[in-house]
C-alpha positions as CSV (number, residue, x, y, z in Angstrom):
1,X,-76.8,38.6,-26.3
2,X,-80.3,37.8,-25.1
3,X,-80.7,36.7,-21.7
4,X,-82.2,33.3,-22.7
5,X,-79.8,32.3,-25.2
6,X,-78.1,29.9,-22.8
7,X,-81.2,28.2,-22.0
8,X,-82.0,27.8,-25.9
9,X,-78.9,26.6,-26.8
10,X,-79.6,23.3,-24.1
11,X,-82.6,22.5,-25.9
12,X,-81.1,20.4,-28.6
13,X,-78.9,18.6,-26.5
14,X,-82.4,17.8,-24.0
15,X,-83.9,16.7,-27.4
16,X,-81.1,14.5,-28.4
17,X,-81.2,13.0,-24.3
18,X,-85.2,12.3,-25.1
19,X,-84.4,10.4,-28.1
20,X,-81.4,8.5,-27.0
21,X,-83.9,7.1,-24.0
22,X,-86.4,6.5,-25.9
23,X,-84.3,5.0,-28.7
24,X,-81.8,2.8,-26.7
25,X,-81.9,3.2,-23.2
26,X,-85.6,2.3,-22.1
27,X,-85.9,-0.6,-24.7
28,X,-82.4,-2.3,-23.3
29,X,-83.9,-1.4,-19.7
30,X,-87.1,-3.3,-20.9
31,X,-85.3,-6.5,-22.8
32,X,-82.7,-6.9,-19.3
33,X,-86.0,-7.0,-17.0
34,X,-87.2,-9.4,-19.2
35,X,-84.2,-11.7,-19.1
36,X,-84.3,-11.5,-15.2
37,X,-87.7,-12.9,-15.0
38,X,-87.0,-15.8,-17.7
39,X,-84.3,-16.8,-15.2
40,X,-86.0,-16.4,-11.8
41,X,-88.6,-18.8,-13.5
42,X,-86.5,-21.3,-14.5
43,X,-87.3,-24.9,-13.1
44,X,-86.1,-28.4,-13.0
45,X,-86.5,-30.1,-16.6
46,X,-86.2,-26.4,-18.1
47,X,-83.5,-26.4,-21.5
48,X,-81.6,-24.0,-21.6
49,X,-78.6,-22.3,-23.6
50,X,-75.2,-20.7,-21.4
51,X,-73.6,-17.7,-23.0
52,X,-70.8,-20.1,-24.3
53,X,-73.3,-21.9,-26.2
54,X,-73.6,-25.5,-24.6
55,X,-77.2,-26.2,-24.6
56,X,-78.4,-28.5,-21.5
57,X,-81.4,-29.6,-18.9
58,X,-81.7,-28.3,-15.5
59,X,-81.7,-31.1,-13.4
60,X,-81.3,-29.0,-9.7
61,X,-82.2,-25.0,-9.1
62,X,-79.4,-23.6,-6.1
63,X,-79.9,-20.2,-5.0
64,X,-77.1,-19.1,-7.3
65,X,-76.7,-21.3,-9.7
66,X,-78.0,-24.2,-11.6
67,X,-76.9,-28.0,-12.2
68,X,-76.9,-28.4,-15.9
69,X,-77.6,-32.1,-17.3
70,X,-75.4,-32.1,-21.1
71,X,-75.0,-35.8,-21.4
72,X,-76.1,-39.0,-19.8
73,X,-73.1,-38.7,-17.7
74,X,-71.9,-35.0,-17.5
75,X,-73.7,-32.6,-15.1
76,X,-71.8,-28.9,-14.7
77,X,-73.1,-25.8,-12.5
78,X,-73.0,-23.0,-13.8
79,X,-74.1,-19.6,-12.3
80,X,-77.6,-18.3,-13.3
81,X,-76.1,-15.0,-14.6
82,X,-74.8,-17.0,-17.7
83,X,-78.3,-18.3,-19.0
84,X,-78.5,-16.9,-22.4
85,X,-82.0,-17.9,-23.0
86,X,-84.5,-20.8,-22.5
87,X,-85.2,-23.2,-24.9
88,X,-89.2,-23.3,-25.7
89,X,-90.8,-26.4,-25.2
90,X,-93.8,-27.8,-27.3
């Protein structure tokens, strides 16, 4: 046995790590940073969709959490972790 052969037999494991980062982990990394800023600039009048679907206005920005406007008459708070995504408005 060579005295290198331990270190050549890591080297398609390190390739497969590279391409797994590249691949899956960095874009995920990049979409999740993304998400975080849509949400730190949320604002008052902003629509928005929840993870459980119900589409709304925000009407009040908390530190935590946002006051959702569904209906005329039917405001909820939700926390700002469960913002899907933000509506875009023309």
């Amino acid at each position: 046995m060579q005295p290198n052969a331990g270190a050549i037999n890591f080297i398609p494991l390190i390739f497969i790590f590279f391409v797994f980062y590249f691949l899956i982990i960095r874009p995920q990394q990049k979409k999740q940073k993304e998400h975080r800023e849509v949400i730190k600039n949320l604002k008052k009048n902003d629509e928005v969709v929840t993870n459980g679907g119900i589409h709304g206005t925000i009407i009040n920005v908390k530190e935590k959490t946002f006051i959702l406007r569904l209906d005329e008459n039917l405001k909820i708070e939700i926390d700002k972790g469960s913002i899907a995504y933000a509506k875009k408005l023309r």
